[in-house]
N, C-alpha and C positions, 0 to 999 in steps of 0.2 A: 302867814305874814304877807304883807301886801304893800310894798312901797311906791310901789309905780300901776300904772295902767298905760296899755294901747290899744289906739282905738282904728277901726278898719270902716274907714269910712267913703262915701259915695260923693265925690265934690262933683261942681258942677263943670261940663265940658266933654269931652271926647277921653274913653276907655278908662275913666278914672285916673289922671296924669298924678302922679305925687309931688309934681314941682307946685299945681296948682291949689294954693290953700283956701279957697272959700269954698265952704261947703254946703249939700241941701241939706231939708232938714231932716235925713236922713243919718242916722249917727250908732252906729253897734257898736258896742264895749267887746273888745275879746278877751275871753275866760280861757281861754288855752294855757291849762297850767294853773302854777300859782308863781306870781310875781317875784321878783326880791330885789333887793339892791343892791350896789358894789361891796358896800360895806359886810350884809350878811352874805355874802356870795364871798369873800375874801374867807369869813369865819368859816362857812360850810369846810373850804377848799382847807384850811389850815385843822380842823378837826378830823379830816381823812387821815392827811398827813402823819397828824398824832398816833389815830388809830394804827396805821402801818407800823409804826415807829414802836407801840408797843407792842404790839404782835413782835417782829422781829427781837424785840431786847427778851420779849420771854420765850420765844424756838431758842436764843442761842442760850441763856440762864439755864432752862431744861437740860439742852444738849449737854452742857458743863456738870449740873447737879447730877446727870444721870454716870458721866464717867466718874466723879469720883464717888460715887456711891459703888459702883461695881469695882474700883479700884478698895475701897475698904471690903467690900464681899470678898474678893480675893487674897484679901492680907490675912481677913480672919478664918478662912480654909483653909489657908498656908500655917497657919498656927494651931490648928486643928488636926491635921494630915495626921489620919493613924500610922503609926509605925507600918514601913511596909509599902506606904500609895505612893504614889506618881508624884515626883517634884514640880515645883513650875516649872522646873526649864525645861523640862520634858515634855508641857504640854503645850500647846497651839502660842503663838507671840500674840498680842490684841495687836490691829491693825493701826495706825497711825492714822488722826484724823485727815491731816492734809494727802497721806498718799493716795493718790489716782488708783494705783492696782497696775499701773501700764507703766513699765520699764522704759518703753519704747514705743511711740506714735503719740497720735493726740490723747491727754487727761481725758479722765471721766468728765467734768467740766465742760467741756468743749465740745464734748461726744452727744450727751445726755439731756442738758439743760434747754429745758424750754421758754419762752417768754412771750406774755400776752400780746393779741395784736389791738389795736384802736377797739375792736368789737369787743373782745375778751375771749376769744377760744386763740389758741397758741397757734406763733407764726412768726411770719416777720414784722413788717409794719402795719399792712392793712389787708395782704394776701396770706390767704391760711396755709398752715403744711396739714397734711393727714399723720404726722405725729404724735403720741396724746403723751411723748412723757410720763414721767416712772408712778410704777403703779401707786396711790399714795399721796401723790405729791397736792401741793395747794399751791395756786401763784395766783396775786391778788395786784394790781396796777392803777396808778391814778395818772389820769392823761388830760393834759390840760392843751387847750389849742387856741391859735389868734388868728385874725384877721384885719388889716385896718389900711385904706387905699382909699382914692379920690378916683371921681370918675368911672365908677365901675359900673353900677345901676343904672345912673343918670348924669349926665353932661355936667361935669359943676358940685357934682355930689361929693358927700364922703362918709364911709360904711365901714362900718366895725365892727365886729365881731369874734365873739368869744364864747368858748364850750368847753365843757367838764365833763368827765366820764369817769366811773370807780367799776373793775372791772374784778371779778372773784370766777377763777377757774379750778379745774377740781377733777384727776385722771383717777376712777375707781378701779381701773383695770387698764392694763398695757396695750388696751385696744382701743378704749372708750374717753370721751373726754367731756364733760359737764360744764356749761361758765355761763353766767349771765353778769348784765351791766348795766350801769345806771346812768342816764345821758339828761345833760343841761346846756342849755343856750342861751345867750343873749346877743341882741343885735340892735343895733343901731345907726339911723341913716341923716344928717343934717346937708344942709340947712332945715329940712320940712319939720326935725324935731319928734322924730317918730321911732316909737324903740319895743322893740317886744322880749319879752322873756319868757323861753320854754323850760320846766323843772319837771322832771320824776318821768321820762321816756323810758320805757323797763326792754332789756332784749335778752332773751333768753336760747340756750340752742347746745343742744351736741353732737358730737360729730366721732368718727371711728377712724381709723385706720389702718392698715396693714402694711405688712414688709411681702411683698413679690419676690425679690430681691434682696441679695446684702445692702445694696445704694439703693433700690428704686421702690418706693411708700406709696400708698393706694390708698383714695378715701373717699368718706363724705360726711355731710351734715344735714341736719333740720334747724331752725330758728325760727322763735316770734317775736314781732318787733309790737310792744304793745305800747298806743298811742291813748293819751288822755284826751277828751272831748274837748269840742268848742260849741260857744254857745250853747244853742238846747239840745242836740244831741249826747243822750245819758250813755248807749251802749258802748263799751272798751272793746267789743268782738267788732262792730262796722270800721274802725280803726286799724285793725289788727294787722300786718303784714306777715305774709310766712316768706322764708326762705329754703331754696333748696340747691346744696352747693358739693359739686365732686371737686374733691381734688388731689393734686399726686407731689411727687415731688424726687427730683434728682441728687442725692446724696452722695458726695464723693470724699467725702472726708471716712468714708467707710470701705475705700479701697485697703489692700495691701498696703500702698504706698501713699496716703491720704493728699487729698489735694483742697484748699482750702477756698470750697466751692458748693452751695446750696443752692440746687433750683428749682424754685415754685412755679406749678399752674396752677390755674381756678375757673373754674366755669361756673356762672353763681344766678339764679334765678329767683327775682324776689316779685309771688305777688303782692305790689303796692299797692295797699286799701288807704293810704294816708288821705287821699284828696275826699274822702267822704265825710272826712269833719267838721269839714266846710261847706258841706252843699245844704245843710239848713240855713243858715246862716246868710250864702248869697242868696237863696230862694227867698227869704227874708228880705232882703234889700232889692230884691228884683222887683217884688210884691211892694214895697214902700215908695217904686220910682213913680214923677208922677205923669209924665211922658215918655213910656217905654218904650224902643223901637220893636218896628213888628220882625224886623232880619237882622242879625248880626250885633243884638243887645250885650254889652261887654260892660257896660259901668258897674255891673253887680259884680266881678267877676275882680278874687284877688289879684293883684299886682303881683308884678316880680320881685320888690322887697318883702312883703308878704310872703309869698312861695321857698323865699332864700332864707328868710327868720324863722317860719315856722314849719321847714323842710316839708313841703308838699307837692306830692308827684301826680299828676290824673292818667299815668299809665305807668303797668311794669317795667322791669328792667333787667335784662339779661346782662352781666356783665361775664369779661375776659379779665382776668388779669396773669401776669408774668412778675416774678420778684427773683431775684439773684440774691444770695448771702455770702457773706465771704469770712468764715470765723477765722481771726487770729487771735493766741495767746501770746499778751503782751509780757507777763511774769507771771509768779504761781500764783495763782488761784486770780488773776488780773486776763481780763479778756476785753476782747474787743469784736465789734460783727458789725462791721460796715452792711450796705442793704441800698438795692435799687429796685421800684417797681415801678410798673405801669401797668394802666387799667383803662377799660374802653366801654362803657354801657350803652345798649343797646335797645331802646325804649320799644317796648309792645304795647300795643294798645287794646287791652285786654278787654278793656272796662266800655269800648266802643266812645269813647268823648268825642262830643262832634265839637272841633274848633272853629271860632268865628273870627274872621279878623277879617272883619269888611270896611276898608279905611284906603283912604287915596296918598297914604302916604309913606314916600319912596322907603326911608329910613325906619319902617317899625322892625322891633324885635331887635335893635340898638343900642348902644346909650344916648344915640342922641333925639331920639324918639321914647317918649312915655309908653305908645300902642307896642304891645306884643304881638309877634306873630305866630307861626304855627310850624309841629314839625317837618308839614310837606313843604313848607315852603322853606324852612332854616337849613334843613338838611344835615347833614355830615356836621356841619362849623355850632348847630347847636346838643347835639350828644355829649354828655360827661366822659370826657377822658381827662385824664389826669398821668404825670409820676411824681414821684418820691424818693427821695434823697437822703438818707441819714443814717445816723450809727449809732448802736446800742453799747455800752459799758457793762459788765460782770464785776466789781469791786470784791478784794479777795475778803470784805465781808459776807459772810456765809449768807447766798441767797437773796441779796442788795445787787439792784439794776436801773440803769437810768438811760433815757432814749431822749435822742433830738436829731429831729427829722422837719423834711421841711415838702410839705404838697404844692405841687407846679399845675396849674389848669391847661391845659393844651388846646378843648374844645370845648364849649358850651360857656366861657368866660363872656364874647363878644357880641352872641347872637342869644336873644332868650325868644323862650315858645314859650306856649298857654301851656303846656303838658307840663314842661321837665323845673327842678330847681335850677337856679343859677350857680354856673360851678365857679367860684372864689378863683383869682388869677395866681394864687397863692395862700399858704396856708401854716403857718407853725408848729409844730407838735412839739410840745417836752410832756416825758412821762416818766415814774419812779415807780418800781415792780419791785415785792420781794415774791421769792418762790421757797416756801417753805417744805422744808425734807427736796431740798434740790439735792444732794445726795446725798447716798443710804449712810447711815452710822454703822461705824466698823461691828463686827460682830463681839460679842462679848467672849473674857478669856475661858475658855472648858478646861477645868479641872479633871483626869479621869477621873474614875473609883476603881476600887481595885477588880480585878477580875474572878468572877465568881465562878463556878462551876455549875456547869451546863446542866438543866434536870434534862434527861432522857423526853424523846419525845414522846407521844402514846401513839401507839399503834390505833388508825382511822380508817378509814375506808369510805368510798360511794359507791350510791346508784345512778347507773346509766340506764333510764326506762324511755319506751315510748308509749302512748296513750292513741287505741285505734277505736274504730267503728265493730262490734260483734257483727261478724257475717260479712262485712265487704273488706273489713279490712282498713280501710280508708283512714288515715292519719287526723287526730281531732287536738286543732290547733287551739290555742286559749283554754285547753282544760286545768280546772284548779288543783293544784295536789297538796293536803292538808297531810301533817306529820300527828298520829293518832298520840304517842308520847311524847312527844316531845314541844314546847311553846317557840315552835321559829315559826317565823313570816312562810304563810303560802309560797308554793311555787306557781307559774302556769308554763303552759308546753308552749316549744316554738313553732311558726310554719309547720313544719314539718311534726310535730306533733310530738316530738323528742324533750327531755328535761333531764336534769343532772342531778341529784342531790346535795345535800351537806356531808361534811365530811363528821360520821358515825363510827363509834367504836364497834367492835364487829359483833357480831347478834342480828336477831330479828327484825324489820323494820316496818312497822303496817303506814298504812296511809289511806287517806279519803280521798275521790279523785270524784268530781264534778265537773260538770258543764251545764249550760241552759237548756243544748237543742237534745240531751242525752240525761238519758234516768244515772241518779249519785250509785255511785261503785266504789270497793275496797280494791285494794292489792298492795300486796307485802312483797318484798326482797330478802335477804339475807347476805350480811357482809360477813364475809370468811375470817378465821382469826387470826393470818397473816397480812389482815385488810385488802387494799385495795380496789379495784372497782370489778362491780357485778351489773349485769344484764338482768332485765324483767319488761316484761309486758303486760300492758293493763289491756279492760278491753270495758270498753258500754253501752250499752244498749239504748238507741234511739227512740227520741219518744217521736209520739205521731206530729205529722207537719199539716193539720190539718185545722179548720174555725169554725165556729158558725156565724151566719149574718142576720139579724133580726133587723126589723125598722116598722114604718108604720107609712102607711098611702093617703096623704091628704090633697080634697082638693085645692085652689086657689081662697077659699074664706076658710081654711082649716078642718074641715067636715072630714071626718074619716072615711076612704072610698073602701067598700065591702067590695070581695067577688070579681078583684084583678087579678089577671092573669101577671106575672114578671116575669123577663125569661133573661137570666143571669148566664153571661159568655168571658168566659178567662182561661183559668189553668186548667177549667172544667166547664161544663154547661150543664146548667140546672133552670128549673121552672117552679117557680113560689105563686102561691094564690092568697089575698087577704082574708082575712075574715071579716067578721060583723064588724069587728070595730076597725076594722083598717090594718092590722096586723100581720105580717107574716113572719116566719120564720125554718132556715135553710141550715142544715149541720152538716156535719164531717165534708166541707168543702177544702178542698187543696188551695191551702195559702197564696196569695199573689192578688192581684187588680182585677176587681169583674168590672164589666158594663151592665148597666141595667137596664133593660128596653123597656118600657111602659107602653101598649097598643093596647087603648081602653076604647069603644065607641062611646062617642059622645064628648072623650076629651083631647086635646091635644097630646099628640104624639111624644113621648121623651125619652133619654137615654141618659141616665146617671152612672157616676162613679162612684164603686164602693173597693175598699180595701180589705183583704183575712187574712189577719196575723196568726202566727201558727199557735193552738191550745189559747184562744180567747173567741170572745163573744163582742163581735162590733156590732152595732146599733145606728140605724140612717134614718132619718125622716125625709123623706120623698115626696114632691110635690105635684100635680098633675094638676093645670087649669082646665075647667069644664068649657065647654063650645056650645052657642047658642046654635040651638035648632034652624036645620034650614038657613044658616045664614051665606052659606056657598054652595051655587046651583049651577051646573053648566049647563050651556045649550045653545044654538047656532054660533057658534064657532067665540062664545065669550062666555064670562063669569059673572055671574047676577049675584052681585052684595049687598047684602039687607044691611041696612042700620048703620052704614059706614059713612061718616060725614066729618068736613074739619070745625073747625070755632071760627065765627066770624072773623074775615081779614085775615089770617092768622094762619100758617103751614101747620097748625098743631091741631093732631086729630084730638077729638072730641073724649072727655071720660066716658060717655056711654057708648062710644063706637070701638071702645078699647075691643071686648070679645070679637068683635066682626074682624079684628087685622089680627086676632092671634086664630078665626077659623079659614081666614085667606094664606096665614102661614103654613097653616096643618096641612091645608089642602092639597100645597104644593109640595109640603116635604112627603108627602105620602103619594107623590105621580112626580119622581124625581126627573121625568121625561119631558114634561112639560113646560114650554115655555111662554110669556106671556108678555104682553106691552099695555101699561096705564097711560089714560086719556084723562084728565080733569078738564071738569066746565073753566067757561072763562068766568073772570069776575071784574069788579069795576077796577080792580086796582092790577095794573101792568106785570106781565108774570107771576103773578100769584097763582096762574094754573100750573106752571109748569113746576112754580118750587113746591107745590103739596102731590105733584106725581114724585119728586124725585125725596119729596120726606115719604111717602108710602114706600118707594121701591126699598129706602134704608133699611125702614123697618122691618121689611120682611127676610133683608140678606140678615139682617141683625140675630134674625129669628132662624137663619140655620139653610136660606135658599141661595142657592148659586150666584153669583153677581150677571154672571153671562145668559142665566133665563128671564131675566127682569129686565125689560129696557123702557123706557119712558119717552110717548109720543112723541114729535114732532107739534103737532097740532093739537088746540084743545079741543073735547066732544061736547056737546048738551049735557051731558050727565057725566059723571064719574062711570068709566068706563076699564072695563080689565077683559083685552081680547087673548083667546089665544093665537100664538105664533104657529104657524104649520113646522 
């Protein structure tokens, strides 16, 4: 549904002013979201409402339907009671739903109960606790929030603003805590007549926490804040913000003597991917202007109402924040939780955004200036800091909560940058939570049975074995031990090569005891017929730790080379020869990593790696490139290279000159003494001698020769020249 549109438009003047209404003919629709009006935006908000509303009438209908159904279960036992059993008033009292359990100090209520914050993971108002609340439990919250002031934006203005959140949290364990939320905006700024609506922002995230302490809670979290596209940008992942947040918390309502006192930290680091939903979009409009400036171009560039509607950040944000609670219970099951925080972000510029604000004019980054300016220049006075004021209600309807709270901007109200949103000088929050299974339903009443007579137990017994090496001795850990009668699950030995048995009636007991690096063996025990535990030792016999290595010797076109020599160096040394077709093959080699050297004449020198697994057969294919004849020749104090040329203009050696730099490489890794300096001709185009010495000297370090024997002329020669060094 689509009732409205806003349009992000490019008017004509300096940085895009929004007081300025005529526009070029440049004109972008934005899709961010899907639209809606007050009227469906009222129904959305009143259909939440409902859903909670039925949720909660059927947690408590259940809770009711389920006592008196246990309440008739126990009338019809009691009417039943064989002559003989346990009265009720003998057995266990059912607990009272209102009782707390606590005589004396704070209720369960007040102890226990968590409530969602604005994001939807449990806290106070906007600062998280590392509590996750009872195991089980589900708290679901609808948080509605306002804004509406003159002058805030722009000189003259007046901006509105309102947002919706449905927030579903969910603790599967007394550690862990699961909640995502559903975020909507709308905004509005007159006189210009300009309004945008955000709908379906999804944020998801959970977080753990720990007790250190009786008072003092340890924690953290993950979250993704997923963002819906603008214009032609399709992917929801370029969007995507993650969150990474510890935090802890001071509990003193957990004293001895309770003091009615909760205190939050949080350290919260989010990378903001938001500003990339936009960068087609102004790329687009940058591309449509039709006199673009060459420095400091800004008319493509969202505004600050823009940034403040459609919450867009172009750098991360580290925040701080501190929140204080203060639970009092007002009457039973009636509570109250006053709450102060403050919060301070800390903008990083992750994303490296270069800011442009090349403008002569005193006032930007103002309201009484359209032009923004930049963080280096706003400083301290444009960072989001923020507190919060308000108090939460517990109503002694079971697991029914309502908040109203109010956001004060301290920093980033006055001063706006290209990077950061503008933070609201004020802000309203009311929100209604229920927290369903906020506490546990008393336990059900236990009727005994009568007491039966004990059968006797049977007489059992184990084995204590260990599992060693025949002949060294040596304890063989992870060996399997299989029960020959009996259908129970393997055992295997520990470290130490020791295992226990099941507990056996007393008799014979065989077993099968395997492992991988050791041939399969039996051994039996025997448990005595006054049971108890008995001693045995197995013992197995190693198999060989040895491989063989096969492969095959081709040269550089795949040709199989006959009549090599390999000389194989590892856990052992061996020497292998091909045959006709290239093949060799090496046995009973002790397992471990060989090197493989290849010294063939005629082809380049090599050294492969091969692996022997112990009782297998690996197979290598081995490559050896052939060296054209004659092509490196020494003599009066240099090296004569045939065939060696680059491509016209071009540092790139030639396909035909390829062999000539793989026989200038061989030459050197085989006289690893030698060192040498290339000379390249000049040519018509300026350094082109010296960068095809310094692409030859690469390729030959590439190829396995020392950086420090290769050094490249000073000056160029006549010819392609390769002297030796003394």
């Amino acid at each position: 549904m689509k009732t409205g549109a806003s349009d992000i438009a490019v008017p004509s003047g300096s940085g895009g002013d929004p007081r300025m209404m005529e526009e070029r003919d440049v004109k972008l629709i934005v899709t961010r979201k899907v639209t809606i009006g007050s009227r469906s935006l009222r129904g959305l908000i009143g259909l939440m409402v409902m859903v909670l509303g039925v949720i909660a009438t059927a947690a408590q209908t259940w809770a009711q339907v389920g006592g008196q159904v246990q309440a008739q279960t126990n009338a019809q036992l009691q009417a039943n009671k064989p002559e003989g059993g346990v009265s009720p008033a003998s057995a266990p009292a059912q607990a009272d739903p209102g009782d707390d359990g606590q005589e004396d100090g704070p209720s369960w209520g007040i102890m226990h109960r968590r409530f969602n914050t604005v994001s939807g993971a449990s806290g106070g108002i906007r600062v998280v606790d590392p509590g996750t609340g009872s195991p089980g439990s589900i708290r679901t919250q609808v948080m509605l929030d306002a804004y509406s002031g003159s002058d805030f934006l722009i000189e003259g203005d007046s901006v509105e603003q309102d947002g919706q959140a449905i927030s579903l949290g969910w603790s599967p364990t007394e550690y862990m805590e699961l909640y995502a939320a559903l975020l909507n905006r709308g905004t509005a700024i007159s006189p210009q007549d300009r309004s945008l609506h955000v709908l379906g922002d999804v944020l998801v995230g959970v977080d753990v926490g720990f007790d250190l302490t009786p008072v003092f809670r340890l924690g953290g979290g993950l979250r993704f804040a997923v963002l819906n596209a603008v214009g032609s940008s399709d992917s929801l992942l370029d969007a995507t913000g993650v969150g990474v947040r510890a935090t802890a918390a001071l509990d003193l309502m957990r004293l001895e003597k309770a003091i009615p006192l909760i205190a939050r930290f949080n350290i919260d680091y989010l990378f903001d991917n938001s500003g990339s939903i936009i960068e087609d979009l102004e790329d687009s409009k940058l591309a449509a202007l039709e006199d673009p400036a060459r420095r400091g171009e800004t008319r493509h560039l969202i505004d600050r109402f823009e940034r403040f509607a459609l919450g867009i950040n172009r750098v991360d944000i580290l925040t701080f924040g501190v929140g204080a609670e203060f639970p009092l219970e007002l009457s039973t099951d009636m509570y109250l939780y006053p709450m102060a925080e403050w919060r301070l972000g800390l903008p990083v510029n992750r994303q490296d955004f270069n800011c442009p604000f090349f403008s002569s004019d005193e006032d930007r980054g103002t309201s009484e200036s359209a032009d923004d300016t930049c963080m280096d220049d706003g400083g301290l006075e444009s960072y989001p800091m923020t507190a919060t004021l308000g108090a939460r209600v517990a109503f002694p309807v079971r697991g029914l909560s309502a908040l109203l709270a109010v956001d004060l901007g301290l920093t980033g109200k006055d001063t706006f940058v290209r990077e950061l949103i503008p933070t609201a000088p004020y802000r309203v929050l009311f929100g209604i939570g229920y927290d369903y299974d906020a506490k546990p339903q008393p336990p059900p009443v236990v009727i005994a049975a009568p007491e039966a007579t004990p059968e006797p137990e049977p007489i059992t017994g184990r084995l204590s074995g260990v599992v060693v090496s025949r002949g060294s001795g040596v304890p063989v850990a992870g060996a399997v031990i299989k029960f020959v009668d009996y259908p129970l699950t393997a055992l295997a030995t520990d470290p130490s090569g020791r295992f226990t048995t099941y507990a056996f009636p007393p008799g014979a007991i065989s077993m099968n005891v395997s492992h991988p690096d050791f041939e399969a063996g039996q051994c039996s025990g025997t448990i005595a017929d006054q049971g108890g535990e008995a001693s045995i030792r197995c013992e197995l016999t190693p198999q060989p730790q040895t491989g063989t290595l096969t492969g095959e010797l081709v040269d550089g076109w795949g040709i199989p080379v006959a009549g090599a020599s390999l000389q194989l160096v590892g856990p052992a040394t061996a020497a292998a020869r091909t045959d006709s077709s290239g093949h060799f093959e090496q046995a009973d080699l002790p397992a471990g990593k060989y090197d493989v050297k290849i010294d063939l004449p005629g082809y380049a020198l090599r050294t492969a790696t091969a692996v022997v697994s112990p009782r297998s057969i690996e197979h290598v294919t081995l490559s050896v490139p052939a060296l054209p004849k004659g092509a490196v020749t020494p003599g009066n104090g240099e090296l004569s290279i045939v065939g060696l040329e680059f491509e016209a203009d071009s540092t790139r050696v030639s396909q035909a000159s390829e062999g000539a730099v793989a026989a200038l490489a061989d030459y050197l890794v085989r006289q690893p003494t030698l060192r040498i300096e290339i000379a390249a001709p000049p040519t018509r185009k300026p350094g082109l001698a010296s960068e095809r010495a310094l692409t030859l000297r690469q390729r030959l370090v590439r190829a396995g020769v020392a950086e420090s024997r290769v050094v490249v002329a000073s000056e160029p020669a006549r010819s392609l020249t390769v002297r030796i060094v003394p």
